[in-house]
N, C-alpha and C positions, 0 to 999 in steps of 0.2 A: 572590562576584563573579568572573566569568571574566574571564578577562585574554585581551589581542586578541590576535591569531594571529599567531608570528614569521613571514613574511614570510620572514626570510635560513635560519631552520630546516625552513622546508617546501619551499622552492624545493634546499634540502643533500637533502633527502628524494623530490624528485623525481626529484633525479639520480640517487640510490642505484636509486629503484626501476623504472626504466624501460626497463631490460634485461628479456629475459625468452625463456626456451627453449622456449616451450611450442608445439607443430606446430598449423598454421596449419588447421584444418579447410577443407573443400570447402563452398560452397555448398549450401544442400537447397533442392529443391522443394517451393511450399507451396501450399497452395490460395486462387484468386483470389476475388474478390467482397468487397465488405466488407458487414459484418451489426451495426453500431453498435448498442451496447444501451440505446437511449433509445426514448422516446415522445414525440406529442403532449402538450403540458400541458393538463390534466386537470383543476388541481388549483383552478386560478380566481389562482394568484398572481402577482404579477410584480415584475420586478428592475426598479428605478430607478439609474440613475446620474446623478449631479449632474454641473453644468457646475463639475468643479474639486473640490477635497477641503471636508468640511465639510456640514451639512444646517441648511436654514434652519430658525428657530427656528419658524416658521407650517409648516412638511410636514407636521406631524402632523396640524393642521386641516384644509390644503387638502385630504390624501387621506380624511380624514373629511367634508368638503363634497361629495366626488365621490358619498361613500357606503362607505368602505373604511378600512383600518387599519390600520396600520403593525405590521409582526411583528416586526422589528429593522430596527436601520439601523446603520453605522458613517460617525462622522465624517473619521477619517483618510481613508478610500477612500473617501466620497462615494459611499456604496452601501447601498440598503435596499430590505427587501422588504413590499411589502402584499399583502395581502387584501381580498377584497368587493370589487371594482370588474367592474364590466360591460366589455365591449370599448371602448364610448362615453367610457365611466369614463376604462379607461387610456388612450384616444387623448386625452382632455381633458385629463390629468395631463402626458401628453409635452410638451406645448404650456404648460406652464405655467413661468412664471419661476425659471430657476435648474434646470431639470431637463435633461439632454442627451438622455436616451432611458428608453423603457421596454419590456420584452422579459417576453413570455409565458416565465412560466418553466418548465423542462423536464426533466420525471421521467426519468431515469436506473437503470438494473440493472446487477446482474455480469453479466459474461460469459464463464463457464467450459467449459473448452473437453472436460472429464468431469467426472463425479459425483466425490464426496469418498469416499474409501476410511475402513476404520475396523479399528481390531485394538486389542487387549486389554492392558492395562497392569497389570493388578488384584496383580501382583507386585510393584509397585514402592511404596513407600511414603511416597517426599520424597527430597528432598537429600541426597546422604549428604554425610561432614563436608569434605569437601575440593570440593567439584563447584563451587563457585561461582569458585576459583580455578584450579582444573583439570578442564574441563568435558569433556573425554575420558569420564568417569568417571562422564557420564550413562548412566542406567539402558538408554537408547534409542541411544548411539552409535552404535555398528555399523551402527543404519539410516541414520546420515545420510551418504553419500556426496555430499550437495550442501556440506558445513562444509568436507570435508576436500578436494575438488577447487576449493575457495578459498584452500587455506593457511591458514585460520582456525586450526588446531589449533596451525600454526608460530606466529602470532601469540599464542594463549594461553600456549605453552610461553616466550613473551619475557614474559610480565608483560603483555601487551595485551589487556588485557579489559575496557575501557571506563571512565568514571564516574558516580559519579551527580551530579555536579555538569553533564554533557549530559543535554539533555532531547529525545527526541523522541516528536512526536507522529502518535497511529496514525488516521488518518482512515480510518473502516473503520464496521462495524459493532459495535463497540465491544468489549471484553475481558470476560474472565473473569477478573478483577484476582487473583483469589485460589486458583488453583489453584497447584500445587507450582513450576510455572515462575514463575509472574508473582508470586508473594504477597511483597509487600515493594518491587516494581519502580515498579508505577506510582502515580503521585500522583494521588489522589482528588480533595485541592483544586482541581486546576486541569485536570481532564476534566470534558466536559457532553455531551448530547445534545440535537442539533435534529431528531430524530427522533419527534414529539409521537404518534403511535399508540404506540409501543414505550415513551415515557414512560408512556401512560395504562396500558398492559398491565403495565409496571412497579408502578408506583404501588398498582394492584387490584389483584394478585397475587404479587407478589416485592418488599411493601413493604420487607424486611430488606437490599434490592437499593439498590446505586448506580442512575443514572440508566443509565449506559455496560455495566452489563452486557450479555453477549453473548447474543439469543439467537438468532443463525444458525452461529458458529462461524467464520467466514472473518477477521473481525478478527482473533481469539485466535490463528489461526494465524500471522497476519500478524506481530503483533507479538513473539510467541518467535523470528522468523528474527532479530529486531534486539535483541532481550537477551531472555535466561534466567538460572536459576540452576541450569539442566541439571540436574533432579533426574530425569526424563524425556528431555528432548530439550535440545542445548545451541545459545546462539543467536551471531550473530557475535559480542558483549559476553556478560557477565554481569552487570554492574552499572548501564549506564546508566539512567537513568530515564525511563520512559513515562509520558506520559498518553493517555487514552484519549476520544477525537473523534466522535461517532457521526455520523456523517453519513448511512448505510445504515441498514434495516429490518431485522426476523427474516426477511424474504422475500428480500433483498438489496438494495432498490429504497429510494432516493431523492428528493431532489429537488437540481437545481443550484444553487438558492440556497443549501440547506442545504449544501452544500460551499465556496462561496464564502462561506460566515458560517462554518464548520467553519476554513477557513485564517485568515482574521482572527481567528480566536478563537487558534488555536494561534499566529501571530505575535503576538498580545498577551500572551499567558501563558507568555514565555517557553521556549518551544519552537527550539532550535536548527534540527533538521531535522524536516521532516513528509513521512510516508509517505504516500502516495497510490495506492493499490492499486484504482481505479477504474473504468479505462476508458472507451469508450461516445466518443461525439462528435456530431456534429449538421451541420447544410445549413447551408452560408454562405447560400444565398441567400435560406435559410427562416427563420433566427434569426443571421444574421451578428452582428447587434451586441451576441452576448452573447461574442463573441471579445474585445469590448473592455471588458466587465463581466471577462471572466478575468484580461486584462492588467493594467487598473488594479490587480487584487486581490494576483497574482503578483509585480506592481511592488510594492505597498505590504509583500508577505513582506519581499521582497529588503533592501530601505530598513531594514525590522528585523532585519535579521540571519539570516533564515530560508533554509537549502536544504532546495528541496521536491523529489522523487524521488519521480516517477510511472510507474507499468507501461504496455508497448508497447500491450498488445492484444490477444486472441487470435483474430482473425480471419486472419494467414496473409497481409495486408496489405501492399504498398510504400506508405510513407506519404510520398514523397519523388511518387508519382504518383497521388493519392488526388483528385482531381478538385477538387470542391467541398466535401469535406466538411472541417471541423473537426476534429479527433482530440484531441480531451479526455484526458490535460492535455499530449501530447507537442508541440503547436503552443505551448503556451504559452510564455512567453520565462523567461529565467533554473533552467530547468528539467533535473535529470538522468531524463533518459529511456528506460528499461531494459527490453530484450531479452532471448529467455529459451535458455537450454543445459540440456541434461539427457542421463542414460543412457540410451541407446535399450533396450540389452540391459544385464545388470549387470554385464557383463566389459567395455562395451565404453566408447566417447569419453566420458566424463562435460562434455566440450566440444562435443560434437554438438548443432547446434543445434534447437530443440523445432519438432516440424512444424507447429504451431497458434501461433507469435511472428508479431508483425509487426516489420518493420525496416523499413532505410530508410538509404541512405549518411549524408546529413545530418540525418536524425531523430534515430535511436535514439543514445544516446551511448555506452550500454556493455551487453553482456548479464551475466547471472548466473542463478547453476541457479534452474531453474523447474520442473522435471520433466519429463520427456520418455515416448514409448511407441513399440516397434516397429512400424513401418508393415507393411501388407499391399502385396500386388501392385499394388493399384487405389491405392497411395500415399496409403491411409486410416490411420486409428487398428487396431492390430489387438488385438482381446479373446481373446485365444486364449492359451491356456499352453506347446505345447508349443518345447521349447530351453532352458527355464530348469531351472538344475541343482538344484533342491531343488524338497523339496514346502511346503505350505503349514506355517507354525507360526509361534506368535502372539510366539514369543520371538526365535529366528533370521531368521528371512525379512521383510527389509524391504521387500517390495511387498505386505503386508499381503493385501488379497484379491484383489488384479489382479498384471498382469504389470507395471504402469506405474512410472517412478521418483517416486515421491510426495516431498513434503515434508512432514513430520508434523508436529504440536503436539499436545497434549492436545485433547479435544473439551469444548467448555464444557456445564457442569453443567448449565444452564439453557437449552439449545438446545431452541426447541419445534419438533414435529413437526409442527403445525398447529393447527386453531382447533375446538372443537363448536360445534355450532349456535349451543349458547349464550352463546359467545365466549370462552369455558376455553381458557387453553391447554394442549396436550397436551404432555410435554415426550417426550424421547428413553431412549433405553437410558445417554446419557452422564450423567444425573440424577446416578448411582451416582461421577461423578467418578473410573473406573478403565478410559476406552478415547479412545484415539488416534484423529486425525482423518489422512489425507492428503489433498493438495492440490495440481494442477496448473496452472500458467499462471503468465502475466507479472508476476499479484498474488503468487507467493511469489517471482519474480524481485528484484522492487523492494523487500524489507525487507532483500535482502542487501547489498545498496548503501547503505538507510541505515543498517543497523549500522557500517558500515564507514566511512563518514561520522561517525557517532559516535563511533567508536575513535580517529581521525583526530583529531577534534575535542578528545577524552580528552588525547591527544600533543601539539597543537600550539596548542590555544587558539580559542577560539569567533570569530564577528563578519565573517569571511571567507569568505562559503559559498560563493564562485566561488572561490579557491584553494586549498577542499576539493575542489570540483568537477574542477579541474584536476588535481590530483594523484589523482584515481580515474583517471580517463582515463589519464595516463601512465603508470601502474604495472601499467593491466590488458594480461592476457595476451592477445597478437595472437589472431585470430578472423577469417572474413570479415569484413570492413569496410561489409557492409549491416547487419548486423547491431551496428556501434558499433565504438567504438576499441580494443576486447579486452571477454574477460570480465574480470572486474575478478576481483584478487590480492592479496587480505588482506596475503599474505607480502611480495609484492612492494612495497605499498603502504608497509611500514616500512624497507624495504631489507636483509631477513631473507633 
């Protein structure tokens, strides 16, 4: 049983940690337009929301007289989604007693602002015996210059390295539960996947698989930034506990129900905070009233005790002047909203903000490292090597095969490469479970906040996610203020 959060011990911990020395970066310029990674729905289904929480005992009929069927519904939020209805269909269903709306649902992607880098691990063997309490002493430290420009390592060297009595959950494309970082972290019972393709490809071909195994790689990344056992790479915790949410494809690609059924599901099972490493957003004028399918859902987190922490963007966006559109999930309410910093060069700001974040004065609430890359003249991305004081090698050199600051994880076993004709999938060189993935953007921004949420959580007791919320913001270290109230400061956060 958690016990609820002192209130008089986190407000003593605010004060401790709300000083902070760290030199205030310059503004960057970022590139305008926004590029939302959604689509037209496609898929034939749509979200209902009822008038009020609760679904009449006759929905399952009515949406079966229209001609369609109910794929889940929750009664708490008064939200469900069918299939099989025609346009006619759903416009009859709106209209029907007790229903408040119904909203074409709409297919979502990542939005990565580079390709994923990959280097070679095949030396490292597990955990050595001390890594889960002192996660320095990860096989991969040295690459991670995004841990230790949080103070995380200050925070391990105090004894803070999370519990597993916090749970958070990774709404992603689901984990590699059992590679050297995660094996032992996440809990099986209480991950699922609403991802039914990647079920079926499951089921016929990786039957020895959980539903949630990974096979794009961006979840697994996701959730070693929020606990490891740093036998490779070490994560803001080492012990808290994961489960794992699939809400993404092997392709990267969704649907927004299946996120809006992925957060109920993690507020129901227990889930303290839930990562959202998602992006993507949509036309108010085109599907407005799935802003208030979000709310209700986000309301119904909150009520349960849930703090959700969702990534900015990587579009280069002001979302403080973003017209009509929506921005999935940074508009959402009760929500931390995170912004991305990274090493342009490897000597240089590890607080430089990444030139593909979006911000926003009152959007974003905090940044943290996401990776970053030296810009060219034309203040693009630049692929070029020369400046950097080493040559390539798969042991020393942590920008693996770019010049970029990556964020690394293991690469999951079970990553396919694609499909044969005959619907086989093909899997990767990661099969072998001995090579590292890197990763850029506001999705490894967002699992550094909720580890640290979690550690928070480990300290001071669950049930408060808005006076964990609070105390990330106060302890993080100043930054422009488009970009959030600092990057956030593990160290600072304890008053270390």
């Amino acid at each position: 049983m958690h016990r609820r959060i002192s209130v008089v011990a986190l407000f003593t911990a605010i004060a401790l940690a709300a000083c902070s020395t760290d030199t205030v970066v310059s503004p960057l310029r970022v590139p305008t337009g926004p590029k939302f990674a959604v689509s037209a729905p496609e898929s034939g289904d749509y979200v209902v929301m009822m008038n009020g929480n609760g679904i009449s005992k006759d929905f399952t009929a009515k949406v079966a007289m229209l001609g369609g069927r109910v794929k889940w519904s929750h009664a708490g939020a008064g939200i469900a989604t069918v299939s099989g209805l025609t346009n006619a269909g759903a416009v009859d269903l709106a209209s029907t007693s007790g229903v408040a709306d119904v909203q074409a649902d709409i297919e979502i992607g990542l939005e990565t602002p580079l390709a994923a880098a990959e280097a070679d691990a095949s030396d490292l063997s597990g955990p050595s015996i001390n890594s889960v309490t002192n996660p320095t002493t990860a096989g991969r430290y040295n690459w991670q210059w995004n841990m230790r420009a949080i103070g995380a390592n200050d925070a391990w060297a105090a004894g803070k390295l999370g519990s597993a009595g916090v749970t958070v959950a990774i709404l992603d494309t689901g984990l590699d539960y059992d590679i050297p970082d995660l094996n032992g972290l996440v809990d099986l019972s209480r991950s699922t996947s609403f991802v039914a393709a990647d079920n079926a490809l499951r089921a016929t071909y990786f039957s020895a698989r959980n539903d949630v195994t990974d096979f794009n790689g961006h979840g697994t990344n996701v959730a070693t930034q929020v606990s490891s056992k740093a036998a490779a790479l070490a994560g803001v915790t080492s012990k808290t506990t994961l489960i794992g949410v699939k809400v993404l494809g092997r392709t990267g690609s969704g649907s927004s129900s299946g996120v809006l059924a992925g957060v109920l599901w993690a507020a129901d099972h227990g889930a303290n905070v839930a990562n959202m490493s998602l992006g993507g957003g949509f036309s108010k004028a085109g599907a407005g009233g799935f802003g208030s399918l979000i709310n209700r859902t986000f309301n119904y987190a909150k009520q349960k005790g849930m703090l959700i922490v969702v990534s900015a963007g990587n579009s280069g966006i002001d979302l403080q002047h973003n017209g009509n559109q929506y921005v999935t999930y940074c508009d959402a309410p009760h929500v931390i909203c995170v912004s991305a910093t990274g090493l342009p060069t490897w000597t240089g700001n590890p607080d430089a903000i990444a030139y593909y974040t979006n911000f926003g004065r009152n959007s974003a609430t905090v940044a943290a490292p996401g990776g970053n890359q030296a810009l060219n003249a034309a203040g693009t991305a630049a692929l070029v090597t020369p400046g950097w004081p080493w040559a390539i090698n798969p042991i020393t050199n942590p920008l693996g095969n770019d010049i970029a600051s990556w964020v690394w994880s293991y690469c999951p076993k079970d990553r396919i490469a694609g499909l044969t004709a005959a619907g086989v999938p093909v899997l990767t060189v990661c099969a072998a479970g001995n090579r590292l993935s890197g990763f850029i953007g506001t999705s490894q921004a967002s699992p550094h906040v909720a580890g640290l949420a979690a550690s928070l959580m480990a300290e001071y007791g669950t049930g408060q996610p808005q006076q964990i919320k609070h105390l990330i913001e106060k302890s993080a270290a100043p930054i422009d203020p488009a970009y959030g109230r600092g990057r956030i400061s593990v160290k600072n956060a304890f008053g270390l």
